[in-house]
N, CA, C and O atoms as a MOPAC input file, in Angstrom:
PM7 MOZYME 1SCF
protein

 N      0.84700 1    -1.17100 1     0.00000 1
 C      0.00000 1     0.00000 1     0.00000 1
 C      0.89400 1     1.23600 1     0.00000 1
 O      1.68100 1     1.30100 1     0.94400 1
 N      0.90900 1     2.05700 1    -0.73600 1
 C      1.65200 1     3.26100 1    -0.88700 1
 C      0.77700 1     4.80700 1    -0.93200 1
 O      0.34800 1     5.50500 1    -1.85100 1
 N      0.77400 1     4.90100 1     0.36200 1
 C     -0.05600 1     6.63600 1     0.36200 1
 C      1.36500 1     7.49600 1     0.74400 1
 O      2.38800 1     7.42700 1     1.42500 1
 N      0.54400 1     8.46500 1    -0.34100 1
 C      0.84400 1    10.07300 1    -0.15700 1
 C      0.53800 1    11.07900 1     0.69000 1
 O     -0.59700 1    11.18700 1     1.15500 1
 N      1.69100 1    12.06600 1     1.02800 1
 C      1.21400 1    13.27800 1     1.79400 1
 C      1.27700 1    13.96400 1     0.60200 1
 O      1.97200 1    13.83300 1    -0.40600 1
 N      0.10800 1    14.97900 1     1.04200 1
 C      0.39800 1    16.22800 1    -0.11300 1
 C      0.71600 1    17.39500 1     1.01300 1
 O      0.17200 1    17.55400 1     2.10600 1
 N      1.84500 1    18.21100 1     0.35200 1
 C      1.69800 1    19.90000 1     1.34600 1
 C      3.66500 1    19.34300 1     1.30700 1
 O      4.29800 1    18.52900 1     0.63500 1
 N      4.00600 1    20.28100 1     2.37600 1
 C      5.46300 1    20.53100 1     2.34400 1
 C      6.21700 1    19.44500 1     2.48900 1
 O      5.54100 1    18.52000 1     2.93800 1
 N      7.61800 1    19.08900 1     2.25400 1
 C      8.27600 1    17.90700 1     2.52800 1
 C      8.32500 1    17.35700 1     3.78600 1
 O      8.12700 1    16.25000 1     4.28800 1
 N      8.75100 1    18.80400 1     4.26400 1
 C      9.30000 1    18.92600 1     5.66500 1
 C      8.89100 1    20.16900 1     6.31400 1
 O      9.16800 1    21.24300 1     5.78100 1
 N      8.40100 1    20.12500 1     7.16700 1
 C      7.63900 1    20.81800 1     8.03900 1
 C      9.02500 1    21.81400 1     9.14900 1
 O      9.69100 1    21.10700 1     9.90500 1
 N      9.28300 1    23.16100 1     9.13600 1
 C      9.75700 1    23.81000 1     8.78800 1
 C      9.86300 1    24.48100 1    10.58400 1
 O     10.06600 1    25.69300 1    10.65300 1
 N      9.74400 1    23.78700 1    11.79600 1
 C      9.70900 1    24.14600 1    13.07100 1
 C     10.20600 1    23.03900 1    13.55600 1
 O      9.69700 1    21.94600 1    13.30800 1
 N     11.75000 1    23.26100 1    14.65600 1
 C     12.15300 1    22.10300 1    14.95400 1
 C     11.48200 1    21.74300 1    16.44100 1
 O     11.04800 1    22.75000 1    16.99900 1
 N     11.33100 1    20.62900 1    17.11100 1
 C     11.43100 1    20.63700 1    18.45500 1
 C     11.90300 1    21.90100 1    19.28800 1
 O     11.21000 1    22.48400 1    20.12200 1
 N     13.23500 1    22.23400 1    18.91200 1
 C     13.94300 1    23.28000 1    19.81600 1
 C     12.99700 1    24.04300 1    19.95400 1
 O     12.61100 1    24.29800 1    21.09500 1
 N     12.27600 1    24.69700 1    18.66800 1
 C     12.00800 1    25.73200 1    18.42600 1
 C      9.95700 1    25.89800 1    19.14700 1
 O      9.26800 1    26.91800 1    19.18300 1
 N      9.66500 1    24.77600 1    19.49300 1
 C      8.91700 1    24.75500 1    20.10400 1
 C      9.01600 1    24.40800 1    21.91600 1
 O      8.16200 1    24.73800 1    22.73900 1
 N     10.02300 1    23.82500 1    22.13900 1
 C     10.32200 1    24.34200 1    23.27800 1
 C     10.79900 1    25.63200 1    24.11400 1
 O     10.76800 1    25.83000 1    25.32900 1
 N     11.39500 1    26.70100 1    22.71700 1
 C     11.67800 1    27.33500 1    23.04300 1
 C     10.07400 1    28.54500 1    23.55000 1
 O      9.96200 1    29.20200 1    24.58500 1
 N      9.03000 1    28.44100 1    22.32500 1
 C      7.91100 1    28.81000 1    22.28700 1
 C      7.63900 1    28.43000 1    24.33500 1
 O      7.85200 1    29.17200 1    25.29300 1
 N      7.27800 1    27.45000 1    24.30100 1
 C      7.09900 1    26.67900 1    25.31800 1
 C      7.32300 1    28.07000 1    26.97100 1
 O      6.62500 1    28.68700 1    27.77500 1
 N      9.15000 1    27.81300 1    26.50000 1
 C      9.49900 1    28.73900 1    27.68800 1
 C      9.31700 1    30.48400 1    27.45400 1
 O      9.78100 1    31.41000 1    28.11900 1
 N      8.81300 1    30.48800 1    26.74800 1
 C      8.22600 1    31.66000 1    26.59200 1
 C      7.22900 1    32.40200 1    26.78300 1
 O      7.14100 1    33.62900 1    26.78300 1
 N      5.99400 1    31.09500 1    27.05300 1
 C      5.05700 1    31.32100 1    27.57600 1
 C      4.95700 1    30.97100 1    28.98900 1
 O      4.09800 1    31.56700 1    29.63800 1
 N      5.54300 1    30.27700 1    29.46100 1
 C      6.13400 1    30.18100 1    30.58400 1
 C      6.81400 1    31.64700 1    31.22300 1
 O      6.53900 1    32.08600 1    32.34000 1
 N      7.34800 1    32.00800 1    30.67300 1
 C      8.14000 1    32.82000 1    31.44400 1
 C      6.92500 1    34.15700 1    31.46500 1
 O      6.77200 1    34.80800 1    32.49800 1
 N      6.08500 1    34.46600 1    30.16300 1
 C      5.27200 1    34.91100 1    30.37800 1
 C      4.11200 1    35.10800 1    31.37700 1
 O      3.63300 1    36.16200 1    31.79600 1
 N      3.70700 1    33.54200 1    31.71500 1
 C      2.71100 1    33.87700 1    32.58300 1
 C      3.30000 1    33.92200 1    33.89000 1
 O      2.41500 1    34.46000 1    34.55500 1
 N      4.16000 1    33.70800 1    34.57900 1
 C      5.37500 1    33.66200 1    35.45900 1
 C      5.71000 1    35.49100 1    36.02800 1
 O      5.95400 1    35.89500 1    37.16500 1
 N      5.59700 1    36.24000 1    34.77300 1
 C      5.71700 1    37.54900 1    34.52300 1
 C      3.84300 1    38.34800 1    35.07500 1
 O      3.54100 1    39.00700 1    36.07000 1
 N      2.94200 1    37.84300 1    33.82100 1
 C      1.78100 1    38.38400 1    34.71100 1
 C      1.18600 1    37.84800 1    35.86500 1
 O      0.34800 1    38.54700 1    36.43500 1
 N      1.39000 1    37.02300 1    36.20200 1
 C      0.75000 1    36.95400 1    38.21100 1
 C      1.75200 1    37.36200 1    38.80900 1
 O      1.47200 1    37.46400 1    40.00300 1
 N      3.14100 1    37.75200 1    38.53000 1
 C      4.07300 1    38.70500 1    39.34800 1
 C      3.42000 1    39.95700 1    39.42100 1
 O      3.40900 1    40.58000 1    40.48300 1
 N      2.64100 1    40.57100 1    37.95900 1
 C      2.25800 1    41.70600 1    37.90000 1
 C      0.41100 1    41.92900 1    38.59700 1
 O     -0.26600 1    42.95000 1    38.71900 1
 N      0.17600 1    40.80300 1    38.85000 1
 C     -1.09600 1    40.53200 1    39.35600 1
 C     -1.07300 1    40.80300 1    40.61200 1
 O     -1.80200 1    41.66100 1    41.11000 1
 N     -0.08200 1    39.97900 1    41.38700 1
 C      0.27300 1    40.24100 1    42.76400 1
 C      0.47200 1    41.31100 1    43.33600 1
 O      0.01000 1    41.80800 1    44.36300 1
 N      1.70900 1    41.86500 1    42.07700 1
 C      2.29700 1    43.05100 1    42.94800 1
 C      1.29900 1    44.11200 1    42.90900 1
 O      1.31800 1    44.99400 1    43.76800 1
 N      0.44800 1    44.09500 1    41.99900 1
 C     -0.43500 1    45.34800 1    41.82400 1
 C     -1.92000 1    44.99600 1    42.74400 1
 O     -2.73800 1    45.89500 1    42.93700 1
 N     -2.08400 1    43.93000 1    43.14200 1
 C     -2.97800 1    43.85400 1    44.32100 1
 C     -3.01700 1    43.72200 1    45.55300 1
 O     -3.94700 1    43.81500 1    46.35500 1
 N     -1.13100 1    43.32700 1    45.75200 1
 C     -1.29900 1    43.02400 1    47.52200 1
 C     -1.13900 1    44.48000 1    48.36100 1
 O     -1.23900 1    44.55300 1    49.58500 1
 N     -0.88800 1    45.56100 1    47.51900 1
 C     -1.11300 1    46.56500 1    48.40900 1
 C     -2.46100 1    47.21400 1    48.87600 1
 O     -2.75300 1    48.05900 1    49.72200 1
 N     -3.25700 1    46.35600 1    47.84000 1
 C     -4.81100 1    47.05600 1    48.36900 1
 C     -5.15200 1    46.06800 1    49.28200 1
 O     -5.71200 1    46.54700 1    50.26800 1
 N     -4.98700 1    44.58100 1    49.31900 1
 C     -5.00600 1    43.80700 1    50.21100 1
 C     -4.71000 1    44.07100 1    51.53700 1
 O     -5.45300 1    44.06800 1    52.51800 1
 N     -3.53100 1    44.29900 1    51.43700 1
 C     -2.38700 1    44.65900 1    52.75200 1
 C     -3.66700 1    45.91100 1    53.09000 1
 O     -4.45400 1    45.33700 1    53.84200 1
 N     -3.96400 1    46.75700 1    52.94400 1
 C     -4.49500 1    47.99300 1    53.13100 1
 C     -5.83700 1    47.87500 1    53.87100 1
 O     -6.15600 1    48.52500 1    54.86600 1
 N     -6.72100 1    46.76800 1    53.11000 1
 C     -8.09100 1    46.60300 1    53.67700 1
 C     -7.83100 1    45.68200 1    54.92600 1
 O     -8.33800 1    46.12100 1    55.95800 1
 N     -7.20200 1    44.59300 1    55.03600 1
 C     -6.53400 1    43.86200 1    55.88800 1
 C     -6.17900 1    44.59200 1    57.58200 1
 O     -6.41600 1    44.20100 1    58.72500 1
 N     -5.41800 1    45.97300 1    56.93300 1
 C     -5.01700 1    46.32300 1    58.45900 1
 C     -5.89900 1    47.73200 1    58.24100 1
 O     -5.48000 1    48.73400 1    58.82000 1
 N     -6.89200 1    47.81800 1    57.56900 1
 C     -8.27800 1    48.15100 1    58.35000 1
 C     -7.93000 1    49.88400 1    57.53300 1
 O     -8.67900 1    50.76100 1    57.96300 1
 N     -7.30400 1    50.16600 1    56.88200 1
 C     -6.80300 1    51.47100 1    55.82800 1
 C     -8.27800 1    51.98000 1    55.10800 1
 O     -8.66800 1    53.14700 1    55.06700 1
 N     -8.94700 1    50.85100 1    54.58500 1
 C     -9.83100 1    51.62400 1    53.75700 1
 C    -11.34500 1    50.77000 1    54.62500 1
 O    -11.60300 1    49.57200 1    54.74500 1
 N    -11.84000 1    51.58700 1    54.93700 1
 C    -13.19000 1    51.59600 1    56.25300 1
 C    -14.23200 1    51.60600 1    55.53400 1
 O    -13.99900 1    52.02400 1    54.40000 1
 N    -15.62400 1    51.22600 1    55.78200 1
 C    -16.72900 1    51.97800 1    55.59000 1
 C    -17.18000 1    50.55200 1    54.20200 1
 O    -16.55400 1    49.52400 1    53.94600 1
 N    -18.27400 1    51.00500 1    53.67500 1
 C    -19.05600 1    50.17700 1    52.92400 1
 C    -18.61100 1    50.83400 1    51.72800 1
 O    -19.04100 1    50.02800 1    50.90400 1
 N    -18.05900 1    51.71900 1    51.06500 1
 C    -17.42700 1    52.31600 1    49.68000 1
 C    -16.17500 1    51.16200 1    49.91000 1
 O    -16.13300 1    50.31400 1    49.01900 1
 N    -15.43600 1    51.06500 1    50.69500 1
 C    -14.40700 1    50.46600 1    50.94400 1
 C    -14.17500 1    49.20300 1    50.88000 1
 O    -13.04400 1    48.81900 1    50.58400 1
 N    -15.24800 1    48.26000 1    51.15700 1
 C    -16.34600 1    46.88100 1    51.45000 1
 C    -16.06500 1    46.58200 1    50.05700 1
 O    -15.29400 1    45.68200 1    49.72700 1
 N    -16.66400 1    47.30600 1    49.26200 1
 C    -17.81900 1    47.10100 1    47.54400 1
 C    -15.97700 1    47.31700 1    47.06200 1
 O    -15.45800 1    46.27900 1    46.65100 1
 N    -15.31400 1    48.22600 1    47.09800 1
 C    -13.91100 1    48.66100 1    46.09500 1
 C    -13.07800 1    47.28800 1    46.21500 1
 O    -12.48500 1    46.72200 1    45.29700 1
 N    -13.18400 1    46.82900 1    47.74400 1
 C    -12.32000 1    45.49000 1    47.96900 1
 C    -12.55400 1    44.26700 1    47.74600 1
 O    -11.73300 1    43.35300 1    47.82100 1
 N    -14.41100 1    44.14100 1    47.27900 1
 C    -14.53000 1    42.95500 1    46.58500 1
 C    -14.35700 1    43.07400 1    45.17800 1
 O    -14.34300 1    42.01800 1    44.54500 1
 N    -14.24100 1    43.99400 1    44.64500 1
 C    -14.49600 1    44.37400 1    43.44300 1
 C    -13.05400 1    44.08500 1    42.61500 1
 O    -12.93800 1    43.82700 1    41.41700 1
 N    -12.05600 1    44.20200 1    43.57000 1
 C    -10.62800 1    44.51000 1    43.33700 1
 C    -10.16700 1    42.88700 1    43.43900 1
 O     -9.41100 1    42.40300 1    42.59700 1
 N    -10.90900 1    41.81700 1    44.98100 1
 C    -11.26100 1    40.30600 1    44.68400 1
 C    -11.57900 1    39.98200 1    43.19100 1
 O    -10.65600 1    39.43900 1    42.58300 1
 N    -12.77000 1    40.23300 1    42.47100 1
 C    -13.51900 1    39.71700 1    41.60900 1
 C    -12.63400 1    39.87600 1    40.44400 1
 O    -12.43700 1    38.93800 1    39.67000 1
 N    -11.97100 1    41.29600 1    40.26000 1
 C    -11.00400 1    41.35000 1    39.45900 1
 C     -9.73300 1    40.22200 1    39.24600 1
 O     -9.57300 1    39.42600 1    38.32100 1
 N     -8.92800 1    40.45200 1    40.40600 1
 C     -8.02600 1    39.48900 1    40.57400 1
 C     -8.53600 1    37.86200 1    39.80400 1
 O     -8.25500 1    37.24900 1    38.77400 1
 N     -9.38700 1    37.66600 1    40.94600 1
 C    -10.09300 1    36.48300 1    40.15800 1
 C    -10.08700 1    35.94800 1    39.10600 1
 O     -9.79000 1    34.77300 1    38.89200 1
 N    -10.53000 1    37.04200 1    38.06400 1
 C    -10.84000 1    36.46200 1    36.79600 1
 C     -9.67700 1    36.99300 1    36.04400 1
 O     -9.83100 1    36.71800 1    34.85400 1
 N     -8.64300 1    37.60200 1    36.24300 1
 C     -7.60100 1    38.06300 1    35.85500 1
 C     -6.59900 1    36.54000 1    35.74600 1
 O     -6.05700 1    36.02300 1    34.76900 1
 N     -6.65100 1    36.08000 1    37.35400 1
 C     -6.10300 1    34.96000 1    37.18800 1
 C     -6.46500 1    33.74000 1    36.45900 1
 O     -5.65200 1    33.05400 1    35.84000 1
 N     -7.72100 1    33.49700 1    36.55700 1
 C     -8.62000 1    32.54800 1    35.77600 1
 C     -8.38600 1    32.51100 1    34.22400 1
 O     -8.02400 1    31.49000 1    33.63800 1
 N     -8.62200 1    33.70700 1    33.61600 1
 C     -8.26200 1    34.10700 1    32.20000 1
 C     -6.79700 1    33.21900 1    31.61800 1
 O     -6.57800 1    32.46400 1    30.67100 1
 N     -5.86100 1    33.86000 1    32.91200 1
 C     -4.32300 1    34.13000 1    32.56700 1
 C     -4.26400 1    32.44900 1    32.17400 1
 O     -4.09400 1    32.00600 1    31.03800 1
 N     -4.42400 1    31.75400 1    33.25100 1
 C     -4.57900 1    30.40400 1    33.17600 1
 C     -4.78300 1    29.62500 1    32.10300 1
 O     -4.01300 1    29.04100 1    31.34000 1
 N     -6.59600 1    29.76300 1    32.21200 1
 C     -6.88400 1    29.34000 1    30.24600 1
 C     -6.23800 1    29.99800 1    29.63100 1
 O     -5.81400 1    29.34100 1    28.68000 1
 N     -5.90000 1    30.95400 1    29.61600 1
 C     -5.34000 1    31.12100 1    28.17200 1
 C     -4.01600 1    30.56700 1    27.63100 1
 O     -3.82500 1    30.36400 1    26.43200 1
 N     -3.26900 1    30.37600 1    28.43200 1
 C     -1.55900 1    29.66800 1    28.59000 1
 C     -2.06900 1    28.31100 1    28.84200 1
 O     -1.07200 1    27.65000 1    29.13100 1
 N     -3.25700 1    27.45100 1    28.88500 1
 C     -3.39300 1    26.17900 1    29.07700 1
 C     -3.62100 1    26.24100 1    27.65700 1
 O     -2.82800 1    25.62700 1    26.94200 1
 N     -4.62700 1    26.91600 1    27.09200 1
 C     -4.98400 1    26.48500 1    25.63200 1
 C     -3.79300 1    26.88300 1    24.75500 1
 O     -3.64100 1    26.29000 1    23.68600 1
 N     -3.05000 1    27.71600 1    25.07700 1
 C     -1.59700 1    27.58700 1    24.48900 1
 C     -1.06100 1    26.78100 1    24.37500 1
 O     -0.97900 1    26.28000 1    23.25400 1
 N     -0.39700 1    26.21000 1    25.48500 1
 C      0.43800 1    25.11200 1    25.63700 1
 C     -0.48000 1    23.59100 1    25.17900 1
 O      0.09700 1    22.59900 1    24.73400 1
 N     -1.56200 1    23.64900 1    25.33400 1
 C     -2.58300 1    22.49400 1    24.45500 1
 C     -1.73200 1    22.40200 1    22.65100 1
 O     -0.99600 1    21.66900 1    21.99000 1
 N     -2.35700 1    23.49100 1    22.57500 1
 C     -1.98700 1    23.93400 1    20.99100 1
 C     -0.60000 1    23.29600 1    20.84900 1
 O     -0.58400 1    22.19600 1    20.29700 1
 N      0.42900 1    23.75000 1    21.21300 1
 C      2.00600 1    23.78400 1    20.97600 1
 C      2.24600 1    21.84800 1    21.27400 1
 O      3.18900 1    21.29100 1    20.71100 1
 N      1.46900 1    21.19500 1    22.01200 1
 C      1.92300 1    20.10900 1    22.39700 1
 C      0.72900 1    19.32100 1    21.17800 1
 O      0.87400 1    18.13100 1    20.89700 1
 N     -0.05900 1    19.89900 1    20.74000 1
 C     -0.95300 1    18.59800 1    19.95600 1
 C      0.08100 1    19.06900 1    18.37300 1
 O      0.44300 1    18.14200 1    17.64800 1
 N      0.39500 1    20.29000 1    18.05900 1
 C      1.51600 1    20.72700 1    17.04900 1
 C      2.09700 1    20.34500 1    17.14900 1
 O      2.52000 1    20.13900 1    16.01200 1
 N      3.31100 1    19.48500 1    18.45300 1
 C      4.30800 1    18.49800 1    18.15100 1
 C      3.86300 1    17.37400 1    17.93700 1
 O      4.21400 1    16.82500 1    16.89300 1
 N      3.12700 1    16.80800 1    18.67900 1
 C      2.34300 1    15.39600 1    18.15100 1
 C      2.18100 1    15.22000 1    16.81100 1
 O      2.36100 1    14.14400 1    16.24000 1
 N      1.72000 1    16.63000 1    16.08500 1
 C      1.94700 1    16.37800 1    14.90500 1
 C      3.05100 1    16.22500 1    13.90700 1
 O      3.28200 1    15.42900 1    12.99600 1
 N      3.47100 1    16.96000 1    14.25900 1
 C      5.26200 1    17.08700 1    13.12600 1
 C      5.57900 1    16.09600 1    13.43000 1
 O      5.96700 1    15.45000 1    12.45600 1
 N      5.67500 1    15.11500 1    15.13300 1
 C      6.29600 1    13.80000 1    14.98500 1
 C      5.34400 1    12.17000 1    14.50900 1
 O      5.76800 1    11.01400 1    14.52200 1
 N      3.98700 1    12.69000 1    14.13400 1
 C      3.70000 1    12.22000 1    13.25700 1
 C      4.24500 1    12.01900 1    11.78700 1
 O      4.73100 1    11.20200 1    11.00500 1
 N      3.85500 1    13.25000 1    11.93900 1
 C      4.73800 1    13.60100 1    10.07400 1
 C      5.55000 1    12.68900 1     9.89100 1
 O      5.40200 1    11.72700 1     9.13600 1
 N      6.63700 1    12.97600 1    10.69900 1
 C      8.16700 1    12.69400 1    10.84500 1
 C      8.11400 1    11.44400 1    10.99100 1
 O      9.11300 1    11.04700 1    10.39200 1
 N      7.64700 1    10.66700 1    11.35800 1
 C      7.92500 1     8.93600 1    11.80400 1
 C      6.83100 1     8.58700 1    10.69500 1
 O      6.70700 1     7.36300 1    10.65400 1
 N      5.94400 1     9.26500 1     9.72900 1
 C      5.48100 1     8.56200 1     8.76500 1
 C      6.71400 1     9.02300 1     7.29700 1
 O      6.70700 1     8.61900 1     6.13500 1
 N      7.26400 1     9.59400 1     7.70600 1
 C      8.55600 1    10.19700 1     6.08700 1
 C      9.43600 1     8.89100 1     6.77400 1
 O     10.08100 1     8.15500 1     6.02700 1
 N      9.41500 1     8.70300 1     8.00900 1
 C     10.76600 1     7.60200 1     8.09600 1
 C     10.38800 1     6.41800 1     7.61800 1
 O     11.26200 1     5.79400 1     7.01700 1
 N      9.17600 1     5.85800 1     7.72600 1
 C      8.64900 1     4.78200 1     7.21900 1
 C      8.63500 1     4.79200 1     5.49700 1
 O      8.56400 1     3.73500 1     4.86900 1
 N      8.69700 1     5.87100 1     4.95600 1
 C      8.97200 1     5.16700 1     2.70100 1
 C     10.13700 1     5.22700 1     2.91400 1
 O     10.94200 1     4.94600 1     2.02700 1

């Protein structure tokens, strides 16, 4: 039985070059919950030792919760469905690749 691929010989992204992708998004999201943190634990720290009082203060500090929240939530999916992507893209090329080794 002799099948054909049609499209490029050779598929034109090495391993490296997706690991390198890899640590990049890595280092990325590594980078925004540094920037998540640092830009919320001072309102934290603040409501915590009692800085911002009163029911305006209540509503700003859940609000600043709810944010965080979904800030982090987002950050998450979105670097999961990344790294999904990048790992079913190698699965593929080493498909490719172990069906060119086989003719």
């Amino acid at each position: 039985m002799n099948i054909s691929l049609t499209g490029p010989e050779k598929i034109k992204i090495s391993d490296d070059q997706l690991e390198q992708l890899l640590a990049m998004y890595k280092s990325l999201q590594e980078n925004l919950e540094k920037l998540i943190t640092e830009f919320f634990t001072p309102f934290e720290m603040m409501h915590s030792e009692g800085v911002f009082t009163g029911a305006a203060a209540e509503t700003f500090a859940a609000f600043c919760q709810l944010v965080k929240n979904y800030l982090e939530a987002r950050l998450s999916l979105s670097l999961q469905e990344i790294r999904s992507f990048v790992d079913t893209f190698k699965t593929r090329i080493n498909e490719v690749d172990s069906f060119n080794d086989l003719r």
